[in-house]
Structures are given as structure tokens and as C-alpha cells.
N, C-alpha and C positions, 0 to 999 in steps of 0.2 A: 506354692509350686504350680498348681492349675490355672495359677492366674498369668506368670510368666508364659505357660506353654501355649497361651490365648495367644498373648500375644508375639508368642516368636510364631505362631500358627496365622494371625494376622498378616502378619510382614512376607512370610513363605507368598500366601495367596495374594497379596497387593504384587508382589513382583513377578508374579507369574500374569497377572491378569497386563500388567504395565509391560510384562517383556514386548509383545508385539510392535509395541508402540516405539517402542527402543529399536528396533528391527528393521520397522517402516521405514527409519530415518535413514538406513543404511543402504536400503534399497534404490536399483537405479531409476525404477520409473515415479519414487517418492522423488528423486533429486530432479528427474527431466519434469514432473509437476513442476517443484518449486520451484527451478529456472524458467519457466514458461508463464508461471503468477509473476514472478519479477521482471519479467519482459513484458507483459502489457499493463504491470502497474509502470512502467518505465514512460511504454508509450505513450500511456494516459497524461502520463504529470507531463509531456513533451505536448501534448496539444491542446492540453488546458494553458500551456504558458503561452504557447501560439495566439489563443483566443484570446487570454485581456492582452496580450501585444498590441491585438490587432484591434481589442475594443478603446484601449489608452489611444494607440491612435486616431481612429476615428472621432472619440470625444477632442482629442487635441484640435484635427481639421474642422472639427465641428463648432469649438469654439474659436478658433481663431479664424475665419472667415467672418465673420460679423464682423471683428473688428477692421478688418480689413477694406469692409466695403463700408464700414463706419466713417473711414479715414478718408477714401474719396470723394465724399459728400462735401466735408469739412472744405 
């Protein structure tokens, strides 16, 4: 009998200690956070993609110029 009331005693304080956190999620300035983490991880992955764009290109110009001035010699 002492051992069940442990643990429905248990489970009372885990959801008591967990409410807040349940809470948090409801609140406006948790949700204007979260939208604001997912707008600059947005931004981020938006100019990380800009940069190897622009590094693929540069290695392209980079290698295709040799051959180019390879081919005028010829």
C-alpha cells in the first residue's frame, strides 16, 4: 500500500515540477522566442546556400579558364 502511494506521490511531484514547462509553451513571448530562433536559423541556411553558390562558381570560373587559354595556344 506504501509503495503505490510513493509512487502516485512520485508522479503528483514530476507533474507539478513539469507543469511550468507545459505552460511555457503556451505563452506568447515562448512562441515570439521560437519564431525568431526559426527566422535566423532560416536566414542562416539562406546564406550559407548563397556561399557554396557562389564558391561552386568561382571554382567553375576557376577551372575553366585554363582551359580556355589552353585552347588558344593549340
Amino acid at each position: 500500500m506504501s509503495h503505490s502511494k510513493g509512487i502516485i506521490g512520485a508522479l503528483i511531484l514530476s507533474s507539478l515540477l513539469l507543469s511550468p514547462l507545459a505552460m511555457a509553451e503556451e505563452s506568447q513571448s515562448f512562441a515570439a522566442l521560437n519564431e525568431a530562433r526559426h527566422a535566423a536559423f532560416e536566414q542562416h541556411e539562406t546564406e550559407l546556400a548563397m556561399q557554396t553558390k557562389e564558391h561552386l562558381n568561382t571554382q567553375q570560373a576557376s577551372s575553366a579558364q585554363p582551359q580556355s587559354q589552353s585552347a588558344n595556344h593549340s
